[in-house]
C-alpha positions in Angstrom: 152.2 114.1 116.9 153.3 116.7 114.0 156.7 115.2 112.2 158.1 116.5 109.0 159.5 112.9 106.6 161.2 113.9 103.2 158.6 112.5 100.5 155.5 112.6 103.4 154.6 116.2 102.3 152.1 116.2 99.0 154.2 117.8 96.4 151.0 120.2 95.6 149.4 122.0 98.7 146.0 123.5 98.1 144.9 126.5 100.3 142.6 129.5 100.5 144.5 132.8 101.3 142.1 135.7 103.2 142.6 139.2 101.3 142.4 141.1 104.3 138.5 142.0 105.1 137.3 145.1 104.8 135.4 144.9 108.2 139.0 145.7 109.8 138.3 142.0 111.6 140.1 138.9 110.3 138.0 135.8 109.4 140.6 133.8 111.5 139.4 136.0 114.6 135.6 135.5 114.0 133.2 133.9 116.4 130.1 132.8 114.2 130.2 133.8 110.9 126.2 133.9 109.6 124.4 135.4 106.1 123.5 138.7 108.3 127.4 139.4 109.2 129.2 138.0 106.5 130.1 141.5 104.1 132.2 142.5 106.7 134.4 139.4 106.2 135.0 140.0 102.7 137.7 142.2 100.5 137.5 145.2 98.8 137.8 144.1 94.8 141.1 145.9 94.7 142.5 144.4 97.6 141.7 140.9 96.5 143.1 141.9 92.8 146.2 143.0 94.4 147.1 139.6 96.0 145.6 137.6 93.6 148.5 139.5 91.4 151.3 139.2 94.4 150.5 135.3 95.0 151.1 134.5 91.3 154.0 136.7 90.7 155.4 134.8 94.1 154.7 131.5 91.6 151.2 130.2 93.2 149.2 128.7 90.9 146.1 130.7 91.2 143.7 128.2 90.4 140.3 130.1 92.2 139.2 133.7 93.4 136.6 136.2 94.8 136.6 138.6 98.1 135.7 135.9 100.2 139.3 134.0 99.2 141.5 133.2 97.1 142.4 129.2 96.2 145.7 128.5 95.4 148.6 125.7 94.7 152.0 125.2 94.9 154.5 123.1 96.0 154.9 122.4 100.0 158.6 124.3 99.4 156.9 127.5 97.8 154.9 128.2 101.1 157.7 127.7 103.3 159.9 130.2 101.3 157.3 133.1 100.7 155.7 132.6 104.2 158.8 132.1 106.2 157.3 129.0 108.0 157.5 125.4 108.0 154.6 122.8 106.5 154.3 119.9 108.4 152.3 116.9 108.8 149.5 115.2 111.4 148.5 112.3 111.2 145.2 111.8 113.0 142.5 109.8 113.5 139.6 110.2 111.0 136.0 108.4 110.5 136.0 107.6 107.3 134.7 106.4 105.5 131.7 104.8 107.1 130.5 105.0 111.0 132.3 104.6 114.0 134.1 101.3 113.8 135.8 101.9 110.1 138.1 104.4 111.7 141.8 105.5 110.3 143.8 108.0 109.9 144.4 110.4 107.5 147.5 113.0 107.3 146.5 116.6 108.1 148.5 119.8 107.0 150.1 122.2 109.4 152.7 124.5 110.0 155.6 124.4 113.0 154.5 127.3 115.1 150.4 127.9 113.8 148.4 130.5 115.5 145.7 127.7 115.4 145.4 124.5 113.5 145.8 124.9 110.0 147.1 128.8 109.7 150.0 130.3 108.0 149.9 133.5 109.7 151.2 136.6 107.8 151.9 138.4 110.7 155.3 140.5 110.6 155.4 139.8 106.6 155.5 141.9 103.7 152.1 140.0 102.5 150.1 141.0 105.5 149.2 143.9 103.7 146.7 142.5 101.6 146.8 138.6 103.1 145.0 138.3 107.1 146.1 134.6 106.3 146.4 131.1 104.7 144.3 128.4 105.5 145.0 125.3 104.4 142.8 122.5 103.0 142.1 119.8 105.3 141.1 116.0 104.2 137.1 116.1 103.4 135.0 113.5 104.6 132.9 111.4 102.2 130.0 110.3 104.1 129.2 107.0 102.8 128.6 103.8 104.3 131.3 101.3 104.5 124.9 97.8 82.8 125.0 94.8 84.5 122.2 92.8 85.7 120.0 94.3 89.1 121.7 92.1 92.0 118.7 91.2 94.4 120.1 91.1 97.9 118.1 88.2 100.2 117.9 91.0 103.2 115.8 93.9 103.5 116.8 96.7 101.5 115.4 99.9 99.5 115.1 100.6 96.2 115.2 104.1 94.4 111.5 103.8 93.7 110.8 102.7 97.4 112.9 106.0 98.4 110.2 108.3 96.3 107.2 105.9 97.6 108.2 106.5 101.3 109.3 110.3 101.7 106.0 111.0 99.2 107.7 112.1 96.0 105.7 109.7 94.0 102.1 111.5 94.5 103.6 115.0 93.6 105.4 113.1 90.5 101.9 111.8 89.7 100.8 115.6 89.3 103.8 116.7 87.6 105.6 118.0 90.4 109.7 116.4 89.6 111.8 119.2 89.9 111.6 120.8 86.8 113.4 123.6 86.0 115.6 123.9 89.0 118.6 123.5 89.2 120.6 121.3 91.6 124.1 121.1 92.2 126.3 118.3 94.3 129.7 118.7 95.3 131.0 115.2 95.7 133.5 112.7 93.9 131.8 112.7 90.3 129.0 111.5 88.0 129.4 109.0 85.2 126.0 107.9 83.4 125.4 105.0 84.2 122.8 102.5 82.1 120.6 103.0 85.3 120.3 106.8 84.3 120.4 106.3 81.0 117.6 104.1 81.0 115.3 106.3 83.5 116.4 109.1 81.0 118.2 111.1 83.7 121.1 113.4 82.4 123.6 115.1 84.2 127.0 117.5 83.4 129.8 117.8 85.7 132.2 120.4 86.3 135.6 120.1 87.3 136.6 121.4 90.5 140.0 123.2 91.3 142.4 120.3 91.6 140.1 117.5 89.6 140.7 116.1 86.1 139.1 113.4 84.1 135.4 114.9 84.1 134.1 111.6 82.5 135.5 109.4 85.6 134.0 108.9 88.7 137.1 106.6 90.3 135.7 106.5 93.9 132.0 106.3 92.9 130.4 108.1 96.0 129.3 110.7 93.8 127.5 109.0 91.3 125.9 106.4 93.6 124.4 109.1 95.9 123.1 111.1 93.2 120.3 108.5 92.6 118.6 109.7 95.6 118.4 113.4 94.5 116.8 111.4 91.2 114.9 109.2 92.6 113.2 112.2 94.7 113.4 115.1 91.7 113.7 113.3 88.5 113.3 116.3 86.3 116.5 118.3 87.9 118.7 120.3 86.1 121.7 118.7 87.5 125.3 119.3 87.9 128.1 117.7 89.8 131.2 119.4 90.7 133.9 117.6 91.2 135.7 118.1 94.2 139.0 116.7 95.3 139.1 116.2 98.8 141.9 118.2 100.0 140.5 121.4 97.9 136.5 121.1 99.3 136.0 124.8 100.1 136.8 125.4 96.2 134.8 123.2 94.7 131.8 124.7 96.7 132.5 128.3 95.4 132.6 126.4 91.8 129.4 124.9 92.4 128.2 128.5 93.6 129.3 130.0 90.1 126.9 127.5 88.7 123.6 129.5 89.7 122.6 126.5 91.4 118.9 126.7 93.2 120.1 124.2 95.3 123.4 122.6 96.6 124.0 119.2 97.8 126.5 118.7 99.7 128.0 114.8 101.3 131.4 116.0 101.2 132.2 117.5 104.7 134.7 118.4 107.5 134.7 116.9 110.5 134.6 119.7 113.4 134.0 118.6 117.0 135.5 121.8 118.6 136.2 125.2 116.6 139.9 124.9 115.6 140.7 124.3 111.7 141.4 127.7 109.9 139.5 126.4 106.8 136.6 126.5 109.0 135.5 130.5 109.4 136.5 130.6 105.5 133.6 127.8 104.6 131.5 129.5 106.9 131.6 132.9 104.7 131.2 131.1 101.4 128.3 129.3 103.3 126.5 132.4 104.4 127.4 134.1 101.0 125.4 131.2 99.3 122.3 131.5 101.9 122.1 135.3 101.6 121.8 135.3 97.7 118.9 132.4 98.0 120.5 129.3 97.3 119.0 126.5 99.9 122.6 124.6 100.8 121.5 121.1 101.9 124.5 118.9 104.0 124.8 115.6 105.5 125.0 115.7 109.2 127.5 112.8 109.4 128.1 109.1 110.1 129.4 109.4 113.6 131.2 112.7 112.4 130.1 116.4 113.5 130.1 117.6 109.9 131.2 120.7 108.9 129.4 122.9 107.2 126.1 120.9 108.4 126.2 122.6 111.5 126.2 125.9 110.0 122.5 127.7 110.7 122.0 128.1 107.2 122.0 125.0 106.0 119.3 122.4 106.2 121.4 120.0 108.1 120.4 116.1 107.4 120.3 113.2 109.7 118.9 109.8 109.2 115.6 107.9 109.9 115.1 104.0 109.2 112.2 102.2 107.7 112.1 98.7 108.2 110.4 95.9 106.5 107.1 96.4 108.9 106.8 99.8 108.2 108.5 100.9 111.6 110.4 104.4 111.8 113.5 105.1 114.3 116.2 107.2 114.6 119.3 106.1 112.3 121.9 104.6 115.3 124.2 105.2 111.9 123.9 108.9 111.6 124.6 111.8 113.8 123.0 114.0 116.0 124.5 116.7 118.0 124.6 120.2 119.4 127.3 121.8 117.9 130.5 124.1 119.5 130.8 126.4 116.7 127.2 128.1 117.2 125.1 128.3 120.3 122.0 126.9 120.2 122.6 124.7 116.8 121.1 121.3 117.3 121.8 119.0 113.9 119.8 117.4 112.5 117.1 119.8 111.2 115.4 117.1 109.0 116.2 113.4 107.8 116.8 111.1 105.2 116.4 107.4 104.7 119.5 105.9 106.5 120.2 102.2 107.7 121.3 101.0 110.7 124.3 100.1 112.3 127.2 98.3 111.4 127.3 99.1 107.7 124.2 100.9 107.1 123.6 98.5 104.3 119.8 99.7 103.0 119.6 101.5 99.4 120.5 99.6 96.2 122.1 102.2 94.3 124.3 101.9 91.0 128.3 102.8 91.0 130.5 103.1 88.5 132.7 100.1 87.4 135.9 99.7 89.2 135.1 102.2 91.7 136.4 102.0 94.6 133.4 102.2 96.4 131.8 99.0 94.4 135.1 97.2 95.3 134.5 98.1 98.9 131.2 97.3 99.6 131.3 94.4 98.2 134.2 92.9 100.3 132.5 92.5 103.2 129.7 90.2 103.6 126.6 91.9 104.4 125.7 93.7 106.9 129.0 95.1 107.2 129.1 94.8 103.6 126.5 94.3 100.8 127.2 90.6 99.4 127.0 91.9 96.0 129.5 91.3 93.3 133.1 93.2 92.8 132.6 95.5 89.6 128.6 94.7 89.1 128.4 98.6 89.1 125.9 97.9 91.7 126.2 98.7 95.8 124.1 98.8 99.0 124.9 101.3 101.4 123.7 104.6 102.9 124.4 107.1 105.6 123.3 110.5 105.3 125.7 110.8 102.4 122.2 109.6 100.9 119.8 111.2 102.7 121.7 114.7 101.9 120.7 114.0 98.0 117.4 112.9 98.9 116.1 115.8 101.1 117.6 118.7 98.4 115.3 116.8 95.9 112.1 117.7 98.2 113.7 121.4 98.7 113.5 121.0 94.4 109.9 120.0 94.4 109.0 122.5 96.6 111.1 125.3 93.9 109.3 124.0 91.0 106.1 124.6 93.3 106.7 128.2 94.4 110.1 129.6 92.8 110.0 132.8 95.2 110.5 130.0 98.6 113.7 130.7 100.6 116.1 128.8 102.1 114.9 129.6 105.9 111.3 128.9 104.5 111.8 125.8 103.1 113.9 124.5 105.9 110.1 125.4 107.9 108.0 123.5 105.8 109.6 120.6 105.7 110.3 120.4 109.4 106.5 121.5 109.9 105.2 118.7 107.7 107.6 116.0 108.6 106.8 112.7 109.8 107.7 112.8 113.7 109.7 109.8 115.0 109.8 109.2 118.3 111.9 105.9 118.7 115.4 105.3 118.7 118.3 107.6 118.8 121.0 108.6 116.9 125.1 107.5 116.7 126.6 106.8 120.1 129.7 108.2 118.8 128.1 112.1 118.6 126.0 111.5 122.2 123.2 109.4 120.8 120.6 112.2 121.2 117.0 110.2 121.4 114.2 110.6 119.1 112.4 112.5 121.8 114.1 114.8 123.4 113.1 115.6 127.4 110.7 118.3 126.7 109.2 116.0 124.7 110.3 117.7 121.0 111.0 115.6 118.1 114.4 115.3 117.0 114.0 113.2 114.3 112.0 114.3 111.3 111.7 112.4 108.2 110.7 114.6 105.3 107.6 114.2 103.0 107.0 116.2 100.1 103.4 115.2 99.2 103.0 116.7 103.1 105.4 119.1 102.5 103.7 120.7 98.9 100.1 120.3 101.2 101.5 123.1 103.7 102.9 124.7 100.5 98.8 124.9 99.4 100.5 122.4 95.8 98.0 119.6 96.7 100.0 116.6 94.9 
C-alpha cells in the first residue's frame, strides 16, 4: 500500500531524467533494450545539454550526465513542484540481505498517479520537450550472505587460497598469468585496506559514487569483503571500487564506466521478477552501452532474488556451485537460477561461482572492515546461519554470489591479460565451454529451483576454471 507520512520521505531523492531519445521512441516504451539497438535510445548532445541546463536552473543538483541520462538530486518537495506530481512511498517486501528466509522490507519511491512503477511522467509539461521522463532510484540489493588474528572456524569452510586452487587460478598464477595490466572495476559498498591486502601486497583506489562520501570508509563492509575473491582469482588487477550508495546504483555504474574499466563487477543489483520499475530500461542502456564499447560486465545472479542487470544478455550472469569437504560439486540451493521476463529466451546463470549452501551460505573466510556492519552481522548468529566468529575481528564467513560475481570477473581478467583483443560475448564462450559441468543439485527454491540438469539433458550449472579456460584460449598455464 503507497501512503505519504510527513518525515517518511528522504529529504534527498536521487533519479535519472531521460533527455528525450533521438530514436523518436522513449526508453520508458522499450521492450528489450540490447548493445545492437541501444543508439537509438540515447540524446542528441544538445538535447541532453539543454536539460542538463533546465534541471539545474529549476534547482536540481546535477550530480551525473551523458545521452543515456542524466542523475540528479533534490529534495522530495522540488520534484513535486517542477513535475506537478506527488512522491510517495511503498513499502515492500525485499530479500535482503541474504536468501530467502532474511526477508524485510524496504521503502520504495513512487509517485500518486505513475504511468508505471517508478515514473514521473512529463507528459503535458513544459519539460517534455527535452525530458521523455524521470525515473527514480529504487533500493539496490547487496547480495551477500546473512589485523586481527585469522579466526579458524571448526566447520568446513574456504579460504581465499582454496578459492584460486579450486576454480584453477593457481596454475596460470604459477606461469604468470594474475591479471596484470587489466583493469577491473566493482561497484559495491567500498574498499578499505585491510592488513589482509596489505600483507598479500594488493592495492586498490576507490572512487566515490554520486551520493557517497568518506572514500576511506567502508561502513557496511560488503564491498571490501567480496573484493578478496576478485584477488584471490587475479592478484595482479588494476583495481578500483566505486562507491555506490544504494538508492543512486545506476550512477555509480556509469562512474565506474568513466573509469576505462576492462572489466566490471557488479554484486549490487535490482531485484526484477516481472518488467515494471522505470529505472530498469535506463540500466539496460548504460548496460548495453558498456557491452558495445568492449567492457565484459560481470553480475551476480542473486540470493533468491531475480537480479537486475544479471539478466541482461550482455552480461556474464553468475550463479553458484558448492564444493564440499569430499570434493563433491552441486548446484548452490543458496543462489538463483531462473528464466527471466524481461528477455525471451534468457536463462541465468551463464557460469558460477563458489557459493555455500543454505541457510546462511556460511563458506569463504573473507576479511571486513572493523565495525562494519556486515562483521557485526555475521557474527550474531551462531553458525550456519551465522559464522561463530567474533564481533569486530574484521573477519567473516559468508558467500552468495555476491562472491562468486568477484571471483568469475577475475577469470574474465586472466583471460585479458592472456589475449587483450577477447570480447565480452567471447569470453562469456570460453568459460562456459571449458567449465566444469555439475550435474547434481539445483538451485534456490525461491526462483523455481532449476536442477543442475536440465530435461534435455544440458548443464545448467557451470563452475568456471581458468587453467581450462586459458587451455581453450591455446595460454597453456
Amino acid at each position: 500500500m503507497a501512503y505519504r507520512i510527513d518525515g517518511r520521505l528522504p529529504g534527498r531523492v536521487y533519479a535519472q531524467a531521460s533527455p528525450r531519445s533521438q530514436g523518436g521512441e522513449s526508453v520508458f516504451d522499450a521492450g528489450e533494450i540490447k548493445a545492437d539497438n541501444v543508439e537509438g535510445y540515447l540524446a542528441t548532445d544538445a538535447v541532453t545539454q539543454r536539460a542538463e541546463r533546465e534541471l539545474a536552473a529549476a534547482g536540481f543538483t546535477v550530480l551525473d550526465s551523458s545521452p543515456a541520462g542524466i542523475n540528479i538530486a533534490g529534495p522530495p518537495e522540488l520534484y513535486d513542484r517542477y513535475f506537478e506530481t506527488t512522491l510517495i512511498t511503498e513499502e515492500r517486501e525485499v530479500i535482503q540481505p541474504g536468501a530467502v528466509e532474511l526477508r524485510r522490507t524496504r521503502t520504495f519511491l513512487d509517485t500518486a498517479r505513475a504511468d508505471r512503477p517508478g515514473l514521473i511522467s512529463t507528459r503535458g509539461l513544459p519539460a517534455a520537450e527535452f525530458l521523455e521522463g524521470v525515473a527514480l532510484e529504487q533500493p539496490a540489493t547487496t547480495l551477500h550472505g546473512t589485523a586481527a588474528p585469522v579466526p579458524k572456524p571448526d566447520y568446513w569452510h574456504l579460504t581465499t587460497d582454496m578459492v584460486a586452487e579450486y576454480l584453477g587460478a593457481r596454475a596460470a598464477h604459477d606461469q604468470g598469468i594474475t591479471g596484470a595490466g587489466v583493469r577491473l572495476v566493482m561497484v559495491d559498498t567500498g574498499w578499505e585496506p585491510h592488513p589482509y591486502f596489505r600483507e598479500r601486497g594488493l592495492r586498490g583506489t576507490v572512487v566515490l559514487g554520486p551520493g557517497t562520501a568518506d572514500p576511506e570508509v567502508d561502513e557496511d563492509g560488503h564491498g571490501t569483503c567480496e573484493s578478496a575473491n576478485a584477488f584471490a582469482v587475479a592478484p595482479g588487477i588494476d583495481f578500483t571500487m566505486v562507491k555506490a550508495k544504494d538508492t543512486n546504483l545506476l550512477a555509480a555504474f556509469n562512474t565506474a564506466l568513466r573509469q576505462q574499466p576492462d572489466i566490471i563487477s557488479m554484486s549490487l543489483e535490482y531485484h526484477v521478477k516481472t518488467p515494471e520499475e522505470a529505472i530498469e530500461p535506463m540500466l539496460a542502456v548504460a548496460v548495453s552501452l558498456a557491452v558495445r564499447s568492449g567492457v565484459v560486465v560481470v553480475c551476480a545472479a542473486g540470493n533468491g532474488h531475480y537480479a537486475f542487470p544479471a539478466q541482461h544478455p550482455g552480461v556474464i550472469a553468475v550463479g553458484g556451485v558448492h564444493r564440499d569437504e569430499h570434493g563433491v560439486h552441486r548446484a548452490s540451493d543458496y543462489a538463483s537460477a531462473f528464466t527471466s521476463a524481461l528477455f525471451r529466451g534468457r536463462v541465468v546463470p551463464d557460469v558460477c561461482g563458489l557459493v555455500g549452501m543454505r541457510p546462511g551460505a556460511t563458506y569463504i573466510l573473507l576479511p571486513a572492515p572493523r565495525g562494519s556492519s556486515i562483521d557485526q552481522h555475521r557474527a550474531a548468529k551462531p553458525y550456519p546461519d551465522g559464522d561463530g566468529t567474533t564481533p569486530g575481528d574484521r573477519w567473516v564467513v559468508l558467500s552468495g554470489t555476491s562472491a562468486a560475481a568477484p571471483q568469475v570477473a577475475g577469470v574474465c581478467a586472466l583471460l585479458r591479460q592472456a589475449d587483450r583483443e577477447l570480447t565480452p560475448r567471447r569470453i562469456r564462450t570460453l568459460l562456459q565451454d571449458s567449465a566444469l559441468d555439475v550435474d547434481q543439485g539445483a538451485g534456490n527454491p525461491d526462483t523455481g529451483g532449476l536442477t543442475a540438469l536440465a530435461p534435455d539433458g544440458t548443464h545448467r550449472f557451470k563452475l568456471v576454471r581458468a587453467d581450462r579456460a586459458l587451455r581453450l584460449l591455446g595460454r597453456r598455464p
